[in-house]
C-alpha positions in Angstrom: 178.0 62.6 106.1 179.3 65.7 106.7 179.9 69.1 104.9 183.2 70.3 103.3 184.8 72.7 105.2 185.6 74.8 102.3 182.0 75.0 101.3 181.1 75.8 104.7 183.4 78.7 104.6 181.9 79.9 101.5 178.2 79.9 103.3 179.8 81.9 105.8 181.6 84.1 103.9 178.5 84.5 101.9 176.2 84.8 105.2 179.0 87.6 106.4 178.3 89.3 103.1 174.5 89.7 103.5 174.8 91.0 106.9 176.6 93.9 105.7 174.2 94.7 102.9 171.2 94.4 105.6 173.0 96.4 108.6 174.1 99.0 105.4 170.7 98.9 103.9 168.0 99.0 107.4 165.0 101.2 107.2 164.6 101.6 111.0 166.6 99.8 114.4 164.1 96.9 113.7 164.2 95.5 110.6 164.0 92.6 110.2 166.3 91.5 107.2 169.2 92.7 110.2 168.1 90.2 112.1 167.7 87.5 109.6 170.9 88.2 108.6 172.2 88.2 112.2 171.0 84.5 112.6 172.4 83.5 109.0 175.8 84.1 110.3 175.4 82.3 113.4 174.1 79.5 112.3 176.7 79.7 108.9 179.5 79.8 111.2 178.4 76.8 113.6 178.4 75.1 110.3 181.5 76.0 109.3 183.4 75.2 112.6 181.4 72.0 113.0 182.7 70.9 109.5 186.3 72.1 110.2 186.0 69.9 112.9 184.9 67.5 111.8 187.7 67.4 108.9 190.6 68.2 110.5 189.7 68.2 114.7 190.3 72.0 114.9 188.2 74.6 116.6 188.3 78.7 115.4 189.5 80.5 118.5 185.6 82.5 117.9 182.5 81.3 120.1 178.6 82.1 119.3 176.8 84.6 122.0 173.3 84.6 122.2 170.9 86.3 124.9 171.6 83.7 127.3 175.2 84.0 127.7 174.2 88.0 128.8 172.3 86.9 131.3 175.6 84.7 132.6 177.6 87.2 132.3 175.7 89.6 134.3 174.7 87.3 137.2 178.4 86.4 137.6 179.6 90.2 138.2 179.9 90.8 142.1 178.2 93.6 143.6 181.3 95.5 144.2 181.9 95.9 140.2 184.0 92.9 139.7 183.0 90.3 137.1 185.4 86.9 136.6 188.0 88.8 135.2 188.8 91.1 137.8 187.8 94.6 138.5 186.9 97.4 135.8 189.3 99.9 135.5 
């Protein structure tokens, strides 16, 4: 059974929404309603695209990053400066 995308939306919209008050609202760099927040809208929006998927087969052109795609990122840049897309300029 899955999850109407519409309602999923909502979640996320609402997830969105709380993220702002937290970030808007923090008492120091670590607090940690931010980062409950920051995980609500991750895990809202994985929600929502996994129910838009499965409803109508279509994929939001936004992707998820978490620590471990940093890591990727910086092991794939060269030593001379250039990453996968090409020198920095």
């Amino acid at each position: 059974m899955s999850i109407d995308p519409r309602v999923a939306l909502e979640a996320l919209v609402s997830a969105f929404e709380e993220h702002l008050a937290a970030a808007t609202g923090k008492r120091d760099d670590d607090d940690p309603a931010v980062e409950s927040a920051f995980f609500r809208v991750a895990d809202s929006f994985e929600a929502y695209e996994d129910a838009l998927y499965a409803a109508t087969g279509e994929f939001t052109p936004l992707d998820v990053y978490d620590d471990d795609d940093e890591d990727d990122d910086d092991a794939d840049e060269d030593q001379d400066g250039e990453d996968d897309l090409g020198p920095r300029g």
